[in-house]
N, CA and C of each residue as an Amber inpcrd file, in Angstrom:
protein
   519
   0.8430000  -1.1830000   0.0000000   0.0000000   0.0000000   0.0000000
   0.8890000   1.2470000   0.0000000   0.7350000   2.0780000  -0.9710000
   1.1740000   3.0080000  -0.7350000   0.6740000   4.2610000  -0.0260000
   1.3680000   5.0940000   0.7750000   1.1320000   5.8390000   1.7920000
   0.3600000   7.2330000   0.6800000  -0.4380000   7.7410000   1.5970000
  -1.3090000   9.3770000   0.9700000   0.1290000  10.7760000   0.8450000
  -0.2400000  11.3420000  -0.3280000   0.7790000  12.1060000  -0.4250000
   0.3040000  13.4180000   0.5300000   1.0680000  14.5750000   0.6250000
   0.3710000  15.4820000   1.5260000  -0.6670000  16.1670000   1.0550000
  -1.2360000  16.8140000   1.2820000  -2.5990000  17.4220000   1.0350000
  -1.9270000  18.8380000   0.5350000  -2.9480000  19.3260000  -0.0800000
  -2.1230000  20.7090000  -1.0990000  -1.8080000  21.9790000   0.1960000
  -2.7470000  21.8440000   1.4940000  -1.9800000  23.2170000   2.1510000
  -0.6040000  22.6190000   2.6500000  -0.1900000  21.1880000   2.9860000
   1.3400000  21.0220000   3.1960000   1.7460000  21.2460000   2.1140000
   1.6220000  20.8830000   0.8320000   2.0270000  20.8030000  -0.0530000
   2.8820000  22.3310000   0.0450000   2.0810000  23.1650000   0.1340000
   2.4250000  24.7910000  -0.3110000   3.1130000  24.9260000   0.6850000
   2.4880000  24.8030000   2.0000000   3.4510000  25.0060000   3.3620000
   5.3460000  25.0230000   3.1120000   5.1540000  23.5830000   2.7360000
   6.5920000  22.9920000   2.0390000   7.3070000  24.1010000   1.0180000
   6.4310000  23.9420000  -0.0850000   7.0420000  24.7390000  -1.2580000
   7.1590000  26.5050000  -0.8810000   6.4900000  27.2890000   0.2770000
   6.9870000  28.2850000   0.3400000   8.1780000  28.2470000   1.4730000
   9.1220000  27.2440000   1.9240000  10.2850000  27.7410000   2.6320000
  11.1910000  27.5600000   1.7360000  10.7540000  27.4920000   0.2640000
  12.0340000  27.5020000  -0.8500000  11.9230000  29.0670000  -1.3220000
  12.8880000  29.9640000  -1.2950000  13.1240000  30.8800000  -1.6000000
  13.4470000  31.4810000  -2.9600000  11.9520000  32.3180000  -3.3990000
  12.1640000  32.4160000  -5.0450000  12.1450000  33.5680000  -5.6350000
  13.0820000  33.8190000  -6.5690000  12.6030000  35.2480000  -7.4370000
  11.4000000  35.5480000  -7.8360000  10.8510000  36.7370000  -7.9800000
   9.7110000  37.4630000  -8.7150000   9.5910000  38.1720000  -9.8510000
   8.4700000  37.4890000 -10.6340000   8.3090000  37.9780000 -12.0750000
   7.1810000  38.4530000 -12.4670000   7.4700000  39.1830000 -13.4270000
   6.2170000  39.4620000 -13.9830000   6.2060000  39.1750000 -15.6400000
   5.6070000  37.7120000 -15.7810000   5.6560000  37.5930000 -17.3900000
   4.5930000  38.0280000 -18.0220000   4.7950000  38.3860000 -19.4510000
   4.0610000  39.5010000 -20.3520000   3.6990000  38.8220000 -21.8350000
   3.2150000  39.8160000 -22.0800000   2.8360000  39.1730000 -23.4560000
   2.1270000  40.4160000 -24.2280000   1.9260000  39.8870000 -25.4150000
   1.3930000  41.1470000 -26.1360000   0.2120000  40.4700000 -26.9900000
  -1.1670000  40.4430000 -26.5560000  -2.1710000  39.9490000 -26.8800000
  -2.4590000  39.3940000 -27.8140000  -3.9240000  38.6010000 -28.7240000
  -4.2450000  38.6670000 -30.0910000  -4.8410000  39.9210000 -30.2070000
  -5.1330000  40.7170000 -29.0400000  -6.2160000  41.5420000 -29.4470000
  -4.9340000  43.0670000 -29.5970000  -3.6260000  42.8780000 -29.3450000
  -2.6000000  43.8400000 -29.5300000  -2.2470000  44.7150000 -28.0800000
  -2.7440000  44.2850000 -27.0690000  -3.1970000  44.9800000 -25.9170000
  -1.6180000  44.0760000 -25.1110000  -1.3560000  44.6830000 -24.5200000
  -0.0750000  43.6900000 -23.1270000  -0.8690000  43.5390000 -22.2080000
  -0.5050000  42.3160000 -21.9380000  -0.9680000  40.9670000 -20.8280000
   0.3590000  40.7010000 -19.7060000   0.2940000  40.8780000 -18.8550000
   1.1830000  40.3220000 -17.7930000   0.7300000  39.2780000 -16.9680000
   1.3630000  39.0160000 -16.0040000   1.1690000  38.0610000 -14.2000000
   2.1570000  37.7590000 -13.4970000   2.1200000  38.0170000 -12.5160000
   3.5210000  37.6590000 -11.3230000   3.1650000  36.2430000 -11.2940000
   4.6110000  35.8990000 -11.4120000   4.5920000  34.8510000 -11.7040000
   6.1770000  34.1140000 -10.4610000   5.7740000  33.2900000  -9.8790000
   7.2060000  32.8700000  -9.0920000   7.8990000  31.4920000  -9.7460000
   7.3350000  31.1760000 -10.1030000   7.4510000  29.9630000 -10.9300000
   8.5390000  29.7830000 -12.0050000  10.0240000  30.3160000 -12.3500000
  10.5640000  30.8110000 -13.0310000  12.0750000  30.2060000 -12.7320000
  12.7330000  29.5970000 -13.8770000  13.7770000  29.2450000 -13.9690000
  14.6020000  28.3680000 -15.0350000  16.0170000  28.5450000 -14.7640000
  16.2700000  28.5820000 -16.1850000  16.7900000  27.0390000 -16.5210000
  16.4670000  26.7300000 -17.9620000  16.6090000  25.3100000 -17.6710000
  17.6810000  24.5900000 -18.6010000  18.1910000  25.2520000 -19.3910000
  19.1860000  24.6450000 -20.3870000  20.2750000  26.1410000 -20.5840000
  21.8940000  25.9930000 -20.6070000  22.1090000  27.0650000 -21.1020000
  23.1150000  27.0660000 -22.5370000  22.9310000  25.5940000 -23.4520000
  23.1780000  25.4890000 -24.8900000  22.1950000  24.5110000 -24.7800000
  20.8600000  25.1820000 -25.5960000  20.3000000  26.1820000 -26.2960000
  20.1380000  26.7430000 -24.5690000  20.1530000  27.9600000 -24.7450000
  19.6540000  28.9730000 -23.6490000  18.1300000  28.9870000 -23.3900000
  17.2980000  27.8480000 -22.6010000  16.2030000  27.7110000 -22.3900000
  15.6820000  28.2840000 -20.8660000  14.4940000  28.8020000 -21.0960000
  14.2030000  29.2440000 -19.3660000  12.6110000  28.5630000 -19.7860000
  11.9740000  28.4430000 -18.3110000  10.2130000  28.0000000 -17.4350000
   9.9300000  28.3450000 -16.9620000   8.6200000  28.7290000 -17.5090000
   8.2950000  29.5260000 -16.2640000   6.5110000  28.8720000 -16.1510000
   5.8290000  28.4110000 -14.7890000   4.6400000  27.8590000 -14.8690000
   3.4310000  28.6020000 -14.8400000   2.1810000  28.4630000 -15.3330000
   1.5290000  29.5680000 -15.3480000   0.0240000  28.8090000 -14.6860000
  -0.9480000  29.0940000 -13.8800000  -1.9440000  28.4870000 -13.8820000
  -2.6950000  28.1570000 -14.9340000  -3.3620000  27.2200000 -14.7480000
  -4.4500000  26.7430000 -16.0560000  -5.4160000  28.1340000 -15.8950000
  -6.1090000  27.9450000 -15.0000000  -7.2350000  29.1260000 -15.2570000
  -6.4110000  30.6160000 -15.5140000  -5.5500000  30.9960000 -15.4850000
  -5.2290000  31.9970000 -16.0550000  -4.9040000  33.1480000 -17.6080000
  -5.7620000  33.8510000 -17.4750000  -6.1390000  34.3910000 -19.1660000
  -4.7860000  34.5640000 -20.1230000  -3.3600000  34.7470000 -19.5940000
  -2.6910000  34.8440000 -20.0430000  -2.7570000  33.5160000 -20.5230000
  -2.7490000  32.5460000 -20.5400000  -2.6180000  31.1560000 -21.6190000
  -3.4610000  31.2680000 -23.0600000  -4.3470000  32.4290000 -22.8770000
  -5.1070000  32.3780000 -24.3100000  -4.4040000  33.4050000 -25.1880000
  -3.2030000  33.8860000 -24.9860000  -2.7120000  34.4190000 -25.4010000
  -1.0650000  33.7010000 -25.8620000  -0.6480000  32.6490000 -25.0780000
   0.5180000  32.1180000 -25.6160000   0.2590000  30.7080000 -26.9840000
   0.7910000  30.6830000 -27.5200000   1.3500000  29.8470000 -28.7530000
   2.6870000  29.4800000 -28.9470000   2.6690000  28.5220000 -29.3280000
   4.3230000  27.8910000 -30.1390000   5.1840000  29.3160000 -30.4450000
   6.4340000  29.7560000 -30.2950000   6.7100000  30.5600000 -31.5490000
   6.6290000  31.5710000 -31.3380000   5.1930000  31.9850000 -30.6430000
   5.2330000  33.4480000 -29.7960000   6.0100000  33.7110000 -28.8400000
   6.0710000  35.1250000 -29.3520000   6.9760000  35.6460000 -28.0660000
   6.3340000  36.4610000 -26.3530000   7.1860000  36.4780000 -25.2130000
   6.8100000  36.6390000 -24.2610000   7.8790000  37.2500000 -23.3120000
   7.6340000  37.9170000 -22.3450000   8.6470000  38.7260000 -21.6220000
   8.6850000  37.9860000 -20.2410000   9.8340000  38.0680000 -19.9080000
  10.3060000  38.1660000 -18.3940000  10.6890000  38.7900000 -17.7610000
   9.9840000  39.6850000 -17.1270000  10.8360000  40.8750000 -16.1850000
  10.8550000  40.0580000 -14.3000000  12.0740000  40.5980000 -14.4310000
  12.6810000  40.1130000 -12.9650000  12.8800000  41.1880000 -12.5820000
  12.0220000  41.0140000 -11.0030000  11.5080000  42.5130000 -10.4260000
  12.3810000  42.9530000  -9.6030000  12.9010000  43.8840000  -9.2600000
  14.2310000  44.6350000  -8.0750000  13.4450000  44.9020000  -6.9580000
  14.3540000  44.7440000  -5.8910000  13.5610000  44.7710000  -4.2780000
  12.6570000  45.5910000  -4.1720000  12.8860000  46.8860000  -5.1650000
  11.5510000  47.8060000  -4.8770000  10.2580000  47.5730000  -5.3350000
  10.1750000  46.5340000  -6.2000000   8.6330000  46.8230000  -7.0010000
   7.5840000  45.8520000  -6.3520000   7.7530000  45.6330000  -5.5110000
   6.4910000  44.9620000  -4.7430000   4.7190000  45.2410000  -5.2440000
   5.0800000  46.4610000  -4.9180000   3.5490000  47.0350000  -5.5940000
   3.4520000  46.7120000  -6.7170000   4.1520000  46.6290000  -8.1530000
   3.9510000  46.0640000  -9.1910000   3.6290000  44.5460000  -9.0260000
   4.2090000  43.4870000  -8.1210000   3.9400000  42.3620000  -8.2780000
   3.0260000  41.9500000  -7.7420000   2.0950000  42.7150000  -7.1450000
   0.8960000  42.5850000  -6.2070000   0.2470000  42.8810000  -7.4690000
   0.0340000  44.3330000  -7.7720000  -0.9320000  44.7960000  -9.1760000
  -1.0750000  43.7430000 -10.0150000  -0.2260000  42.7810000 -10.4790000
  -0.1210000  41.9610000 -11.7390000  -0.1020000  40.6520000 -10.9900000
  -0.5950000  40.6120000  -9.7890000  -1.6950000  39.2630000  -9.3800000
  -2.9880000  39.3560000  -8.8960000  -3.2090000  40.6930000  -9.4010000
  -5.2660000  40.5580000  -8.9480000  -5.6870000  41.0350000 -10.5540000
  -6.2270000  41.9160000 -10.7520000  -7.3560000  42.2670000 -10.9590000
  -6.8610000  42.1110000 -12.3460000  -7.1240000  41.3570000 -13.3610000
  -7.0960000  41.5360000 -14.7890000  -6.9400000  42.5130000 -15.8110000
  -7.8550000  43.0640000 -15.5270000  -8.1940000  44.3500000 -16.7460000
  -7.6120000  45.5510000 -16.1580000  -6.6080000  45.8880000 -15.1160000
  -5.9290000  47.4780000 -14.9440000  -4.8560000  47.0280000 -14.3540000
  -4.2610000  45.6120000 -15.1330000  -2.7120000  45.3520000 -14.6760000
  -1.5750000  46.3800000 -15.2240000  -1.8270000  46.6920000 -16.5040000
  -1.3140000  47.9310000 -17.2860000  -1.2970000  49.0530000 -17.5070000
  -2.4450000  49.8680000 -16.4340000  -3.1090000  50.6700000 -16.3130000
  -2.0610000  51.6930000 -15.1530000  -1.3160000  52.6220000 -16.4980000
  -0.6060000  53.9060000 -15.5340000   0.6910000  53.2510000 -15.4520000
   0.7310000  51.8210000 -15.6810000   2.4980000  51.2160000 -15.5700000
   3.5660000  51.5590000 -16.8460000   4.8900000  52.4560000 -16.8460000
   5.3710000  52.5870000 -17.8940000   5.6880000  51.1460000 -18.3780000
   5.5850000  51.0630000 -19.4750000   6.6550000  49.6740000 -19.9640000
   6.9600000  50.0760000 -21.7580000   7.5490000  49.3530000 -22.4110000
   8.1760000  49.7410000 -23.7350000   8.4950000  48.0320000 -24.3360000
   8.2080000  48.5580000 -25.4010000   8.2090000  46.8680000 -26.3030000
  10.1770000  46.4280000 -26.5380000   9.7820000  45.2950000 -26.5040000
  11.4860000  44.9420000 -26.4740000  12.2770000  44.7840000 -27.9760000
  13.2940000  44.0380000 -28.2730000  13.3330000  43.8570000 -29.5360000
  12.3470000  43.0400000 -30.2120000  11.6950000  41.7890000 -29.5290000
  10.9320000  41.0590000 -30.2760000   9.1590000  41.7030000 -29.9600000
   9.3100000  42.3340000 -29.3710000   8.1140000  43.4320000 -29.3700000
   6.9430000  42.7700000 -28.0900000   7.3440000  42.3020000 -27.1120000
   7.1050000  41.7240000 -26.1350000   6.9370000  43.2290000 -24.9860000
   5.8550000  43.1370000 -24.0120000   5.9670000  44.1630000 -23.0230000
   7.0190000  44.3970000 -21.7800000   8.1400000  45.0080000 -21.7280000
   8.8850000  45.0140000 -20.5480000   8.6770000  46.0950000 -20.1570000
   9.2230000  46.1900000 -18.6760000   9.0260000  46.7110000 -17.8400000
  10.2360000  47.7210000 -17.5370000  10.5260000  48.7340000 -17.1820000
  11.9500000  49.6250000 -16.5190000  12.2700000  49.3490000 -14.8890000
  13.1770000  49.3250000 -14.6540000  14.2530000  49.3810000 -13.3400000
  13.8420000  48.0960000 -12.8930000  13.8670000  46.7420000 -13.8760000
  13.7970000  45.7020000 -13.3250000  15.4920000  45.1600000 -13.1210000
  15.6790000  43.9020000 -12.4710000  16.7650000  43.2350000 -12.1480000
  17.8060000  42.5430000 -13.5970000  16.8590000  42.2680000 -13.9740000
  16.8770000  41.3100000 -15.6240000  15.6560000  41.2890000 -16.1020000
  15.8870000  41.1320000 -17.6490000  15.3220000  40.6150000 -18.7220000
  15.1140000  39.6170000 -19.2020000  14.1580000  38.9790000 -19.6040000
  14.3590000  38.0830000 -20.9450000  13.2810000  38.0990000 -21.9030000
  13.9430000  37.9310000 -23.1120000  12.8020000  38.0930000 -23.9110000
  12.7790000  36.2560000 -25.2210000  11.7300000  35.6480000 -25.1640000
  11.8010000  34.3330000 -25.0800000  10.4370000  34.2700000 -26.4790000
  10.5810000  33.1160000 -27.3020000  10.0450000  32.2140000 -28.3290000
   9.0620000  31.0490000 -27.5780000   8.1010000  31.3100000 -27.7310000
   7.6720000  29.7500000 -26.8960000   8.1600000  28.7160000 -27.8880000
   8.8230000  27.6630000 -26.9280000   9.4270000  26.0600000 -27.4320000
   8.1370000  25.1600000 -27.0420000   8.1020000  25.3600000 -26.1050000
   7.0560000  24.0230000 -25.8100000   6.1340000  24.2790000 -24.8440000
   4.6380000  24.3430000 -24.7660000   3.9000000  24.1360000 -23.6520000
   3.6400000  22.2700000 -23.3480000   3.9140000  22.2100000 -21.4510000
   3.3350000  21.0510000 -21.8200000   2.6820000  20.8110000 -20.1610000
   1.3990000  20.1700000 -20.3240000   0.6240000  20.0770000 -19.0300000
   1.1720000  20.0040000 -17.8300000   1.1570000  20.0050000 -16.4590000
   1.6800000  19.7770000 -15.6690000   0.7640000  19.8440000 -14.3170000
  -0.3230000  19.3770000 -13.6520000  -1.0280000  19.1350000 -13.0130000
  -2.1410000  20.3500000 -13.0850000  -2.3450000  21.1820000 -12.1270000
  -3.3230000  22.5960000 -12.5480000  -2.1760000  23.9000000 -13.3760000
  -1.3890000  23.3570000 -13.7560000  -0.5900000  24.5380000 -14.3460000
  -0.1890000  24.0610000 -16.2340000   0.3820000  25.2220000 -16.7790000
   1.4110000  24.9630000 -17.9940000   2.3730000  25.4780000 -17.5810000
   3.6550000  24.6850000 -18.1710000   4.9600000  24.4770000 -18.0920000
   5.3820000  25.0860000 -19.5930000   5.5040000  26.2270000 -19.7590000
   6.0870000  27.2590000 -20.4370000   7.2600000  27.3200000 -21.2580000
   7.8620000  26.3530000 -21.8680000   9.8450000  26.3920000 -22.0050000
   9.5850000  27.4850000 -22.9870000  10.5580000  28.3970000 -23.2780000
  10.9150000  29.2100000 -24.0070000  12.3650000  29.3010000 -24.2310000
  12.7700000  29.5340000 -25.7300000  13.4830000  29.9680000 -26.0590000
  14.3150000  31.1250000 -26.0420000  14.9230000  31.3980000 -25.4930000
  15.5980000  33.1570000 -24.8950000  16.2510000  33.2480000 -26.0110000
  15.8360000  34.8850000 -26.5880000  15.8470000  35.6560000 -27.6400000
  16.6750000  36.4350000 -27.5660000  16.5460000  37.0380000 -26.1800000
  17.2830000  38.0710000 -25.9610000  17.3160000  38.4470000 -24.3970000
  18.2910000  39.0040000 -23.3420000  18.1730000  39.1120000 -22.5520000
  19.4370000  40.7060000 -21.7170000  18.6100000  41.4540000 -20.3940000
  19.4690000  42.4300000 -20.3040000  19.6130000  42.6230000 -18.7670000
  20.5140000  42.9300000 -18.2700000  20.2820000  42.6840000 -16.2840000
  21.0290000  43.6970000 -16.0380000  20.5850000  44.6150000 -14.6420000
  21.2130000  45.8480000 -14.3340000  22.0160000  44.9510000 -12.8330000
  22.3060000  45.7770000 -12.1120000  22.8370000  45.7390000 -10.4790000
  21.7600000  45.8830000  -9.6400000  20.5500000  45.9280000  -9.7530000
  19.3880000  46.4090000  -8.8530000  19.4420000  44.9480000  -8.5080000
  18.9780000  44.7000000  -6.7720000  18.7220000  43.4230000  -6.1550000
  17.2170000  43.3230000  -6.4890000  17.4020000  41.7780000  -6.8580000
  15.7440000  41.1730000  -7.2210000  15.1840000  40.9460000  -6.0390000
  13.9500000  41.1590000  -6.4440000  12.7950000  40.5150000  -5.1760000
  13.1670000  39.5390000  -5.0620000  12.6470000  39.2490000  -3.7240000
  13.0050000  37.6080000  -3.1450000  11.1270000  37.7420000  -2.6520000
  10.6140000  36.1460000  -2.8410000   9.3170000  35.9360000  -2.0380000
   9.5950000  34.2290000  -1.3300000   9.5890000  34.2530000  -0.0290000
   9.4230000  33.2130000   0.9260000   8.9210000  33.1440000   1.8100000
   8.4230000  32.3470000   2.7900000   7.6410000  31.8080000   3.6610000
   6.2570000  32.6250000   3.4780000   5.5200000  33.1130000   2.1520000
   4.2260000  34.2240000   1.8740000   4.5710000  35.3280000   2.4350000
   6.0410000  35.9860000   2.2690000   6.1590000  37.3290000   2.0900000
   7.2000000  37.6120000   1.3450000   7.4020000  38.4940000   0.6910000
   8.4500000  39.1800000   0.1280000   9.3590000  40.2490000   1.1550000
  10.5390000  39.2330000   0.3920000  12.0320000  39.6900000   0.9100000
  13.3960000  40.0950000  -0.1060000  14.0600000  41.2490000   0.8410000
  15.3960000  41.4890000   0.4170000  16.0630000  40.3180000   0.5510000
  17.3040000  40.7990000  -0.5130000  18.2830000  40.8380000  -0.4180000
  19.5810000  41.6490000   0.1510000  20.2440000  41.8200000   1.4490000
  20.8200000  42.9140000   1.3510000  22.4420000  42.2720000   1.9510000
  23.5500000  42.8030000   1.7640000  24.9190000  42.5050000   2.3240000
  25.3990000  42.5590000   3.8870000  25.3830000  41.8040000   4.5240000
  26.3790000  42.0740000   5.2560000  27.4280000  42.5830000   5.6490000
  27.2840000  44.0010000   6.3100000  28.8050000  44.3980000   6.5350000
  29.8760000  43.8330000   6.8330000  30.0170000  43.2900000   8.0480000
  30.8350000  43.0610000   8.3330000  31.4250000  41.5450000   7.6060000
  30.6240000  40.6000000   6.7860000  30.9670000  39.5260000   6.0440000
  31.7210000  39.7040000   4.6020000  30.4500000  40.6630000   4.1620000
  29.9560000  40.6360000   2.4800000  28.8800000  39.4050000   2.1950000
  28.3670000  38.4000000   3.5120000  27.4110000  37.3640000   2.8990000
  26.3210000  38.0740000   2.8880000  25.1620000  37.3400000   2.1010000
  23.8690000  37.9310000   1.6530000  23.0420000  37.3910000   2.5980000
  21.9970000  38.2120000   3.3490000  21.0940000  37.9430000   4.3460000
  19.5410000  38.5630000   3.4670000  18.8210000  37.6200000   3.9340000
  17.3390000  37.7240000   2.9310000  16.5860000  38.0660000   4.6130000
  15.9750000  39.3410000   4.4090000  15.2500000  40.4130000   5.5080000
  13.9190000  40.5080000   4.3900000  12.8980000  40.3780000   5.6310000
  11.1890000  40.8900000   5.1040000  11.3210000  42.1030000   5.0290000
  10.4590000  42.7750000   4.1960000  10.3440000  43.7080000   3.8770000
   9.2540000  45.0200000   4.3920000
């Protein structure tokens, strides 16, 4: 007999003492409009060919907008933009609303004073329990010195240095 696996609030319990960057992936509609969502789910998975994943919920509207081939953004958010990554996990229709952003080379929506870039080809969607599993092809990519958000244990955290070390200590925010 095999034993019951945990139930989805351990499940999450578990999966938030892993400590993860914050994103906000984008897209640029059928209807021509930019689509975003914070997204934590993000990482890179091959680097010849330079592949990154990122997972997206099933019920989420941004999937009616990705295809093979299409392109899609990754902005990796700097310790300050919290409020952006909150905005671009509720409310649908005024995720874009008053946010600067500017089309990239492959004409994907990014964002300014993020951590990094990427700008990505979808390779492959492929099921993965209530989510899609995203691989993309990286097109293009650009990263400043600004420290990325960190989100763990259901809050978002720095990154900041240690004086007296130089090691990196992750502080709530």
């Amino acid at each position: 007999m095999t034993p019951a696996g945990p139930n989805s609030q351990q499940f999450r319990s578990a999966c938030s003492r892993f400590p993860t960057g914050v994103t906000i992936t984008t897209v640029i509609g059928n209807d021509g409009e930019p689509y975003g969502v914070t997204l934590t789910s993000f990482t890179s998975l091959s680097l010849d060919p330079p592949l990154v994943l990122v997972c997206i919920d099933h019920r989420c509207q941004m999937l009616t907008h990705l295809k093979l081939d299409c392109c899609f953004g990754i902005n990796v958010l700097g310790d300050e933009q919290e409020g952006l990554s909150i905005r671009f996990s509720k409310n649908w229709d005024d995720r874009f609303a008053g946010v600067n952003w500017y089309r990239g080379r492959t004409g994907v929506p990014l964002l300014f004073n993020v951590a990094a870039i990427f700008e990505c080809a979808v390779a492959k969607m492929i099921p993965g329990g209530d989510h899609m599993v995203v691989i993309g092809r990286v097109q293009q990519v650009s990263f400043t010195e600004i420290s990325p958000l960190m989100y763990v244990n259901r809050s978002y955290n720095k990154i900041s240095q240690s004086p007296n070390q130089g090691s990196l200590v992750v502080g709530a925010t």
